[in-house]
C-alpha positions as CSV (number, residue, x, y, z in Angstrom):
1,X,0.0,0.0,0.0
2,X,1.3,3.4,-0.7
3,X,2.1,6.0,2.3
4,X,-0.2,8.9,1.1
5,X,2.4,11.1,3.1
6,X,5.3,10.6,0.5
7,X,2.9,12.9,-2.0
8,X,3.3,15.9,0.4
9,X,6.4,17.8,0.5
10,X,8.4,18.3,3.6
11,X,7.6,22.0,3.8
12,X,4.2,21.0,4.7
13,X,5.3,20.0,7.8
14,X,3.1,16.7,7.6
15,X,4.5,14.0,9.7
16,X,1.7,11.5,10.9
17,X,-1.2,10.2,8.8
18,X,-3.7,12.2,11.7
19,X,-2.0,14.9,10.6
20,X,-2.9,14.4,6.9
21,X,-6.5,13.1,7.5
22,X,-7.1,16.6,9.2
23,X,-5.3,18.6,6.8
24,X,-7.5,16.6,3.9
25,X,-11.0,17.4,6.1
26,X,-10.4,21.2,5.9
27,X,-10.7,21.0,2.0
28,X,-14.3,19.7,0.6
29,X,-15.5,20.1,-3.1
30,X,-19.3,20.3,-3.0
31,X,-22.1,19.6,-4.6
32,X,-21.7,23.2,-6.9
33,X,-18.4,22.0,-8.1
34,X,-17.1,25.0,-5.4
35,X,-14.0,23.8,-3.1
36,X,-14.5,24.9,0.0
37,X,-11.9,25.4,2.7
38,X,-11.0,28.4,5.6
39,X,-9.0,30.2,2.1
40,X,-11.2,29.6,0.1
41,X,-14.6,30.9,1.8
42,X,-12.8,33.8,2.7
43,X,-13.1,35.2,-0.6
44,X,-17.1,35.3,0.0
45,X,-17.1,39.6,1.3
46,X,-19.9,38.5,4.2
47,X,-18.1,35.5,5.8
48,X,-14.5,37.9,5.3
49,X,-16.7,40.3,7.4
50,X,-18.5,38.4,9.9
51,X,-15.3,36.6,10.9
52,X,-14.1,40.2,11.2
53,X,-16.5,41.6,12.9
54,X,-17.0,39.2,15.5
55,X,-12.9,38.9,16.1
56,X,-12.4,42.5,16.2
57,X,-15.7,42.8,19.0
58,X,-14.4,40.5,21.0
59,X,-10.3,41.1,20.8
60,X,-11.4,44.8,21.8
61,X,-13.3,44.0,25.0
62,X,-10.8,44.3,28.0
63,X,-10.4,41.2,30.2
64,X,-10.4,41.6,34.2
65,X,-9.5,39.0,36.5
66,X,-11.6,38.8,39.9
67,X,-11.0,37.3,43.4
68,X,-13.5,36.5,46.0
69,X,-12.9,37.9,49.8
70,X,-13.5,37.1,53.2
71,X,-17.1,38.5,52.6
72,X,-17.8,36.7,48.9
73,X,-17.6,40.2,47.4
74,X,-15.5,40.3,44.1
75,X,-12.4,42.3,44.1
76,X,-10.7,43.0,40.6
77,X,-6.9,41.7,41.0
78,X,-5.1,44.6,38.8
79,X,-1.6,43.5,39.5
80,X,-2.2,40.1,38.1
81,X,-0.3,38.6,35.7
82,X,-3.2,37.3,33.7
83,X,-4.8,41.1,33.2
84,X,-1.0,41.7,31.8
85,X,-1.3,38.9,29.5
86,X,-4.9,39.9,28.2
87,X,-4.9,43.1,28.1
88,X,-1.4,44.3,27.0
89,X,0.5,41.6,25.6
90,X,0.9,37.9,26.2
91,X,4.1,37.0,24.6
92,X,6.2,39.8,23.7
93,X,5.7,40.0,20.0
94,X,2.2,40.7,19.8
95,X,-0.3,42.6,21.3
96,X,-3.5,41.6,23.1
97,X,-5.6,42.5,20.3
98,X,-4.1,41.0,17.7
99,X,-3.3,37.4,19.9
100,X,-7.2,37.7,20.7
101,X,-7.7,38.3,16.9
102,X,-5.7,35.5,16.2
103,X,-7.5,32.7,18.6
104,X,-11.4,34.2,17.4
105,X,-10.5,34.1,13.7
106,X,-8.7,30.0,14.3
107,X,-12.2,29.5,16.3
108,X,-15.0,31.0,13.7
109,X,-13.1,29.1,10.6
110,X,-11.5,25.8,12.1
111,X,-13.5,25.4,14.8
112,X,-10.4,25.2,17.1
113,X,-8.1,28.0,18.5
114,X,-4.9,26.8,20.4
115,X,-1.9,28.3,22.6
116,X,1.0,27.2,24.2
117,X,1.1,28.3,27.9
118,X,5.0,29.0,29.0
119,X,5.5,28.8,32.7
120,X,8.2,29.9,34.9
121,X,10.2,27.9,37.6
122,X,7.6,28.8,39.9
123,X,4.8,27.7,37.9
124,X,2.9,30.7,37.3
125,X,2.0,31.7,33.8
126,X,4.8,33.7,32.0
127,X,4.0,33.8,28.4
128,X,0.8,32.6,25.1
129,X,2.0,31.8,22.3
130,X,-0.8,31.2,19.4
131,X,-0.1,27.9,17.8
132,X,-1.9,27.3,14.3
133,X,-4.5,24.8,14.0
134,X,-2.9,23.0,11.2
135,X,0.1,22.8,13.3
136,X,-1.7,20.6,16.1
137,X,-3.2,17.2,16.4
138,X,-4.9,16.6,19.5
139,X,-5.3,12.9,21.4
140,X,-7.5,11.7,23.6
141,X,-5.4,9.8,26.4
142,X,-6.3,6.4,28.2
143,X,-6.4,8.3,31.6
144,X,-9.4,10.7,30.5
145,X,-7.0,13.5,29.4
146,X,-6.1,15.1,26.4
147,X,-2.6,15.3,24.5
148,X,-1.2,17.8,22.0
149,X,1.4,16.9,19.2
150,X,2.3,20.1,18.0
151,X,4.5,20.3,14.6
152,X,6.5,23.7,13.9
153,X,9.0,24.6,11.1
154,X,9.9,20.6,11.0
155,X,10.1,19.9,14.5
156,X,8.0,17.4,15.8
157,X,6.5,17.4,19.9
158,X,4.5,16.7,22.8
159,X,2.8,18.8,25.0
160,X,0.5,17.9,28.1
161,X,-3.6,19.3,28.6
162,X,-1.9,22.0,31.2
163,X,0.7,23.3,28.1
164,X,-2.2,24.4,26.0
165,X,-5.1,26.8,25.7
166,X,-7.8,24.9,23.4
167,X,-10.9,26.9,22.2
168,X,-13.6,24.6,20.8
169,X,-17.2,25.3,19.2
170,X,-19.3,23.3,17.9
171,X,-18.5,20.1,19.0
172,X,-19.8,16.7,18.7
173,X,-17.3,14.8,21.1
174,X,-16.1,17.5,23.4
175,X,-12.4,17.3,22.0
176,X,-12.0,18.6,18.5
177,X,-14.5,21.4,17.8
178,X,-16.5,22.0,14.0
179,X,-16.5,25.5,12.3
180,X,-20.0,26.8,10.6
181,X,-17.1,26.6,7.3
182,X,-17.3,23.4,7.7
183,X,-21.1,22.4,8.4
184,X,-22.5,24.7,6.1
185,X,-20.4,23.7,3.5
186,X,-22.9,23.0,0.9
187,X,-24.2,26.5,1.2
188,X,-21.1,28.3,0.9
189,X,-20.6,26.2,-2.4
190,X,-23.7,27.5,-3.8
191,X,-22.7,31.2,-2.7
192,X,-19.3,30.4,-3.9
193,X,-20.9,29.3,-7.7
194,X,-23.0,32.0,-7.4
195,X,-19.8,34.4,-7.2
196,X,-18.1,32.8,-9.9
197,X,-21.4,32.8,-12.2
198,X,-21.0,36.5,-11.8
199,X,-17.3,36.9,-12.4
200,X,-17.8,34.9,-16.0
201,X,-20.7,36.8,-16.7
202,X,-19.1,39.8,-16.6
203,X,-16.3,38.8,-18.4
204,X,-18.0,36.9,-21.2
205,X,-21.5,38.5,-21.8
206,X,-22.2,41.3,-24.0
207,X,-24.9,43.4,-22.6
208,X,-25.0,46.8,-24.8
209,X,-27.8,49.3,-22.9
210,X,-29.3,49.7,-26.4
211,X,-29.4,48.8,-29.9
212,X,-29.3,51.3,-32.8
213,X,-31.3,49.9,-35.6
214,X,-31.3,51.2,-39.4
215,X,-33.5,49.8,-42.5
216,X,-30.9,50.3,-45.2
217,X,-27.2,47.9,-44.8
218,X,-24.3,50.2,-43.8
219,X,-21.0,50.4,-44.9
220,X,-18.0,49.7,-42.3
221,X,-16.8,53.2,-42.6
222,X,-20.1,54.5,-42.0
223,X,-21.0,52.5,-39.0
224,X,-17.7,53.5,-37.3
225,X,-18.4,57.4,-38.5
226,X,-21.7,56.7,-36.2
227,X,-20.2,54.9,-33.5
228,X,-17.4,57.4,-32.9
229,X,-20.1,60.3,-33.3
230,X,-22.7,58.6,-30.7
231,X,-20.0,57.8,-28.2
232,X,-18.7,61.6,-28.5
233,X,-21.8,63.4,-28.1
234,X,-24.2,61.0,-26.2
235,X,-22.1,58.9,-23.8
236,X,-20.4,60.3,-20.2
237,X,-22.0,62.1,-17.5
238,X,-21.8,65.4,-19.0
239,X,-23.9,64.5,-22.0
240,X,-26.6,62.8,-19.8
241,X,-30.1,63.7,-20.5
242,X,-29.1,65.2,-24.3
243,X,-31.9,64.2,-26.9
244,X,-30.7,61.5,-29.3
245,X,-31.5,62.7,-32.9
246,X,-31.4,59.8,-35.7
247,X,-31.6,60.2,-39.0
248,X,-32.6,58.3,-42.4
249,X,-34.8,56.3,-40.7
250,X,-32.5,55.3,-38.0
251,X,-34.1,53.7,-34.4
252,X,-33.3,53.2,-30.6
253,X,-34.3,50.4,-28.3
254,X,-33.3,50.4,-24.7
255,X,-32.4,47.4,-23.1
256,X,-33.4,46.5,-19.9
257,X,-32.3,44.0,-17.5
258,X,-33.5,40.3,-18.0
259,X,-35.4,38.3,-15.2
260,X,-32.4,36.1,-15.8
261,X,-30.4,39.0,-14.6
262,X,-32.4,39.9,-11.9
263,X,-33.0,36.3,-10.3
264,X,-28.8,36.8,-10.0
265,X,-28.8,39.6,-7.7
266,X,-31.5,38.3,-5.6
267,X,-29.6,35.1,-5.1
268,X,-26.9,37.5,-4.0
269,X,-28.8,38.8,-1.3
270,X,-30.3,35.5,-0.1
271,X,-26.7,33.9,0.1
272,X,-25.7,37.1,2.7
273,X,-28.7,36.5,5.1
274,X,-27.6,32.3,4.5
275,X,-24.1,33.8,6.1
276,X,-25.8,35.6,8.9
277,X,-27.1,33.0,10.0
278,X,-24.4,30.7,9.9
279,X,-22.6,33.0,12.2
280,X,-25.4,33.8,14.1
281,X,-25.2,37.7,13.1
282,X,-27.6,39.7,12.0
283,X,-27.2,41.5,8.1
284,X,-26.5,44.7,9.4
285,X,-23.2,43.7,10.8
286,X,-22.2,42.3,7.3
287,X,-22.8,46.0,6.1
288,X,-26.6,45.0,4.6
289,X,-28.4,47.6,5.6
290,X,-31.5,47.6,2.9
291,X,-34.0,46.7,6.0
292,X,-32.5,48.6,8.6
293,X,-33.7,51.7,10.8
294,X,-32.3,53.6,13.5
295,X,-34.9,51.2,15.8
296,X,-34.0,48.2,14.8
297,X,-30.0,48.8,14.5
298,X,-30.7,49.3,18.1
299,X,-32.0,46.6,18.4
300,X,-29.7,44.4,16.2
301,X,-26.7,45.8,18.4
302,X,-28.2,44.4,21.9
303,X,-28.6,40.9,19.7
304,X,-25.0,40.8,18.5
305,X,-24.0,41.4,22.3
306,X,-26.9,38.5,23.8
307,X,-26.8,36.4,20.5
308,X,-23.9,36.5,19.1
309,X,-21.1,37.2,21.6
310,X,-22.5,36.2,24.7
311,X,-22.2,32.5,24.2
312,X,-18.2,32.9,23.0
313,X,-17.3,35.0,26.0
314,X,-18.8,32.2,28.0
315,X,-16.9,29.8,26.5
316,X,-13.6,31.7,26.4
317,X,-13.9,32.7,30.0
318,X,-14.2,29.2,31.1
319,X,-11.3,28.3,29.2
320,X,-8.9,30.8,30.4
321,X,-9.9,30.1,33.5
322,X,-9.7,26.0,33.4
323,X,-6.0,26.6,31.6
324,X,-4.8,29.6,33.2
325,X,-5.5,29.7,36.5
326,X,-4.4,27.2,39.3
327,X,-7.3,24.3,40.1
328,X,-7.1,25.0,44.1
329,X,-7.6,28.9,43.0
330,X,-10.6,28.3,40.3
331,X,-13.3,28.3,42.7
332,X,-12.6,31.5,44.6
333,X,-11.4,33.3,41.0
334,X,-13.4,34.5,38.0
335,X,-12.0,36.1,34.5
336,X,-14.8,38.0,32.8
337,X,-14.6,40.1,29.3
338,X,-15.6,43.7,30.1
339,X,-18.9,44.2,27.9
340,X,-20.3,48.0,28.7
341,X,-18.0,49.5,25.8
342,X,-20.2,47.7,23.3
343,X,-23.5,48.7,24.0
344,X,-22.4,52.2,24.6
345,X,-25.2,54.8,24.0
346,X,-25.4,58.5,23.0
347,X,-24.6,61.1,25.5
348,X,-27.9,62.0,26.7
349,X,-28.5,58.5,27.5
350,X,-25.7,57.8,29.3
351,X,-25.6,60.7,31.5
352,X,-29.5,59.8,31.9
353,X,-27.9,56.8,33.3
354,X,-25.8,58.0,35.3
355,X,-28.5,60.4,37.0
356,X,-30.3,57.2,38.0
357,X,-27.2,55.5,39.1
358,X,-26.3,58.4,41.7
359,X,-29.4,59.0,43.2
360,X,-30.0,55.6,43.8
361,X,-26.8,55.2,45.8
362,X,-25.5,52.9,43.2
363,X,-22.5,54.7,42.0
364,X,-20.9,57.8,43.4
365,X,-20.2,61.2,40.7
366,X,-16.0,60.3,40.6
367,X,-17.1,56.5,39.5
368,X,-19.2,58.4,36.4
369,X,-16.5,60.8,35.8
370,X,-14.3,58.2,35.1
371,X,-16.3,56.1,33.3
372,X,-16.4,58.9,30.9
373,X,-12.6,59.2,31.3
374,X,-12.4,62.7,33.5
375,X,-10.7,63.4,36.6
376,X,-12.1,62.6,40.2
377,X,-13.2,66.0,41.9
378,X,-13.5,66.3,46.1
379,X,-16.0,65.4,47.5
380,X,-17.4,63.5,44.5
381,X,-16.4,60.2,46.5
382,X,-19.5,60.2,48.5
383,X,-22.8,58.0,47.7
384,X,-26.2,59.7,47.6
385,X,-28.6,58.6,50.2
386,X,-32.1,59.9,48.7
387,X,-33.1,56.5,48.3
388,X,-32.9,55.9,52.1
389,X,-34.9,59.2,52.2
390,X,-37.2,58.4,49.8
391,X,-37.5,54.6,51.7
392,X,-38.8,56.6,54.6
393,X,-41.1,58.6,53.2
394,X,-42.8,56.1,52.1
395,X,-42.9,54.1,55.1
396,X,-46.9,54.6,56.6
397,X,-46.9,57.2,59.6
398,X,-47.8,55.5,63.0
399,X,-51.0,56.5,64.6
């Protein structure tokens, strides 16, 4: 039997037959003739934009690490090492955003997003380095545990379930995770053929606006001596609306677009809301805005937060938090993306806001001022107590 390895090159850095087998189910040819693959569907506008648009949201959300006290209050840890890694940068070469960028966009079109965790001699977490997903085979280990064989420029090894951050979605057996690339397949292909369709129609079709018609034949140099003098006076924006005077007999007929035609950009449309929803976004984000108003963009914008993001914030807080931090600490410790930036509002709303904040006790005026990024004043460190008044007042009088 032939070793289906010795077709690859050694650049490919393929080195097991696992390794080949997932490099193989990345790639599928569908049922349109389209191959799909993460490359390949990338070259569909909406899915380059809702794998942007959801990496970007969530790679620009701050991440805070909290501690429980004596009390079972939550107290932000600011000096921890962690916040550093999240929020500034976790390996020395790249920043926080674009790591983050780099683990969503592995996640939303392989399914998978993985990191090495470096630790120091004291065990705490030093460095994050983003691994590729084509660079990793994962194993599921007799002890209930999960391996990592990681291959890099050539070199071939092991790592152990603590060594490495793994983001899944989608999956079947809790280990390796399935991108919507990948299940929807089939109707990226059609979006895919759909694309193409319009590229070769472009190229290929001749679609005039209109068709000049005379009874009589013409000679060549007489049909150019027309062409050039229609083209000159009756073409460009500055000769728009001019009338079009024919002689000897000569006629116009407009063309207008065929049902053919139109069935094409309809199809277009249909295959971004067929996106959307393989995402989980709504159109709007995907810069579709022919059924949008300022309502419902509202609206839309506190679905992306509940809909869309919610459920990946969950799952990547539980996973920084299951690789990151120390099992005896895990129970007294939360990590938790910092959401309010995204649903910020106008002005007037959040000062409205704030109003009902203060004079409910709930925050004092320094805590708004900074939230809006403005110094502390004196005296704006005290919490207003007119909803203990306002308690009393309406507590009945005693007879």
């Amino acid at each position: 039997m032939l070793n289906p390895l010795k077709f690859f090159k050694r650049s490919a850095s393929i080195t097991s037959t696992d390794q080949l087998l997932n490099l193989l189910s990345t790639t599928h040819e569908t049922a349109s003739g389209s191959v799909v693959s993460t490359d390949t569907a990338q070259n569909l506008p909406a899915v380059y934009c809702a794998v942007n648009t959801i990496s970007e949201a969530i790679a620009s959300m701050p991440v805070h690490v909290y501690k429980k006290n004596e009390s079972g209050d939550k107290e932000r840890q600011r000096n921890s090492v962690i916040e550093r890694l999240l929020n500034i940068s976790p390996n020395g070469y790249q920043t926080a955003f674009d790591f983050k960028v780099a683990l969503m966009r592995s996640a939303l079109l392989t399914g998978n997003a993985y990191a090495e965790i470096i630790y120091d001699n004291a065990g705490r977490v030093q460095r994050i380095i983003p691994l590729h997903p084509n660079e990793v085979t994962v194993k599921e280990l007799p002890n209930y545990r999960l391996g990592y064989h990681v291959t890099r420029k050539g070199k071939y090894r092991s790592l152990q379930q603590e060594e490495v951050l793994h983001i899944r979605v989608n999956s079947d057996d809790g280990i390796i995770g399935k991108s919507p690339i990948t299940v929807c397949r089939e109707s990226l292909g059609a979006e895919m053929a759909t694309q193409e369709h319009g590229s070769s129609l472009f190229k290929n079709k001749c679609a005039p606006s209109g068709v000049f018609t005379w009874p009589n034949k013409m000679s060549a140099e007489t049909m150019r001596t027309t062409l050039d003098y229609i083209t000159k006076n009756y073409t460009g924006n500055k000769n728009s609306g001019k009338p079009l005077i024919m002689t000897e007999g000569g006629e116009f007929t407009n063309l207008t677009m065929s049902n053919h035609d139109a069935e094409w950009l309809e199809s277009k449309k249909f295959g971004i809301a067929e996106i959307a929803r393989m995402f989980k976004i709504s159109p709007i984000f995907l810069q579709d805005y022919s059924n949008s108003t300022y309502s419902n963009f509202a609206e839309a914008s506190k679905a992306f937060l509940q809909q869309t993001l919610k459920p990946w914030l969950t799952n990547i807080e539980a996973s920084l938090l299951m690789n990151l931090i120390p099992d005896r600490a895990q129970s007294a410790t939360s990590i938790q993306f910092e959401t309010k930036d995204i649903m910020r509002t106008t002005a007037r709303e959040r000062f409205e806001l704030y109003d009902i904040a203060i004079r409910n006790g709930l925050m004092n005026p320094n805590q708004c001022r900074r939230a809006e990024n403005m110094e502390p004043r004196e005296g704006g460190d005290q919490y207003s107590q007119s909803w203990l008044q306002q308690a009393k007042a309406a507590e009945p009088t005693p007879d």
